[in-house]
C-alpha positions in Angstrom: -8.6 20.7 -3.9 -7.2 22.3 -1.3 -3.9 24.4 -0.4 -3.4 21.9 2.2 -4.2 18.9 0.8 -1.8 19.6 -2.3 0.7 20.7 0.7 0.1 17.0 1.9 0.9 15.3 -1.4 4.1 17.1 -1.8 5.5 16.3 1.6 4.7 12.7 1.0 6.2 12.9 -2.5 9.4 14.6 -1.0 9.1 11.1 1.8 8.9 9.0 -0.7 12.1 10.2 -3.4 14.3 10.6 0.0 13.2 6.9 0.8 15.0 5.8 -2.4 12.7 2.7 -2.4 14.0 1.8 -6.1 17.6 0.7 -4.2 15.7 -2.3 -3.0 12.7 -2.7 -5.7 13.4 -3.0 -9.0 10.6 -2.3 -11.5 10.0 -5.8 -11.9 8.6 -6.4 -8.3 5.2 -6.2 -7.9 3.6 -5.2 -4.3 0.1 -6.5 -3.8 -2.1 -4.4 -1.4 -4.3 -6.0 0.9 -6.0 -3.5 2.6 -9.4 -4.2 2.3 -10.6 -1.0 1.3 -8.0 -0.8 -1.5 -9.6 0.9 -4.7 -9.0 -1.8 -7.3 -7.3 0.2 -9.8 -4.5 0.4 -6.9 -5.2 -3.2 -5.7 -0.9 -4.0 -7.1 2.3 -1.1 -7.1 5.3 -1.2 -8.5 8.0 0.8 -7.8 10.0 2.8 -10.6 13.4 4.1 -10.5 15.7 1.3 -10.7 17.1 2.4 -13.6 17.8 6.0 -12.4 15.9 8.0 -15.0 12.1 7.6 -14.1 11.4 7.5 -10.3 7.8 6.4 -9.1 5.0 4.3 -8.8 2.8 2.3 -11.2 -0.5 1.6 -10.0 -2.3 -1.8 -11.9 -5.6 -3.2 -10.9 -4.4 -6.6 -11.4 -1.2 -9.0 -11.3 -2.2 -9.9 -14.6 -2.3 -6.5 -15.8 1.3 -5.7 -14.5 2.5 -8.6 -16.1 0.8 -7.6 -19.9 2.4 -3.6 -19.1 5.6 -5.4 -18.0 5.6 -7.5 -21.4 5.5 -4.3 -23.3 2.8 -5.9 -25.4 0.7 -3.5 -27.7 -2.6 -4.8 -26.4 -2.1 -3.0 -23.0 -4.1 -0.2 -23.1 -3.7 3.0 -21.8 -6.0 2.7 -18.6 -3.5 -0.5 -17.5 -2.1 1.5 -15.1 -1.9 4.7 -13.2 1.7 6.3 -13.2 2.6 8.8 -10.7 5.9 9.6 -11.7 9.2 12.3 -11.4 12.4 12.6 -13.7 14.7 14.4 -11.1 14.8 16.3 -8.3 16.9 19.6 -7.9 18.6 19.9 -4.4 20.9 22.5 -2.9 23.5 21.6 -1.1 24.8 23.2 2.6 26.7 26.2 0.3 23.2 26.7 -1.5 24.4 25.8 -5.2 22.2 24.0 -7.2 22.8 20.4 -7.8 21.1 17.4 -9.7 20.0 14.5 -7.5 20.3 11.3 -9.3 18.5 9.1 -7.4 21.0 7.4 -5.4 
């Protein structure tokens, strides 16, 4: 992997936590992609954060695989999903002190 292409994954990372995507998804919504060249482990996301803790994406290959993760039922194997996941973010603010970012 390269320095750029980890470079690339971070910018979009930073993207996606300023977005804030969880104020209008809750973990509950599930978004189907229907690009056609979709791998199918990625073929349904849902977005994680709602509850200000865990802020993300779960990747499942299959509505009905969301729904046995989302059931929290001990069958679901690990493979169900792909998480892609971040607790927090530190940010300064214009004075350069440190601050938590919650999320909001």
């Amino acid at each position: 992997m390269t320095v750029a292409r980890v470079r690339a994954f971070a910018e979009a990372a930073a993207r996606f936590y300023d977005a804030r995507p969880w104020q209008h998804l809750a973990n509950e919504d599930l978004v189907v992609v229907e690009a056609p060249k979709a791998p199918k482990a990625m073929a349904c996301v849902s977005v994680l954060g709602k509850g200000g803790q865990e802020f993300g994406l779960a990747f499942f290959e299959s509505r009905r695989a969301f729904e046995r993760a989302a059931s929290g039922s001990p069958s679901v194997r690990r493979r169900t999903c792909h998480l892609l996941t971040s607790t927090s973010r530190k940010t300064t603010d214009s004075h350069g002190t440190a601050r938590q970012n919650d999320g909001s």
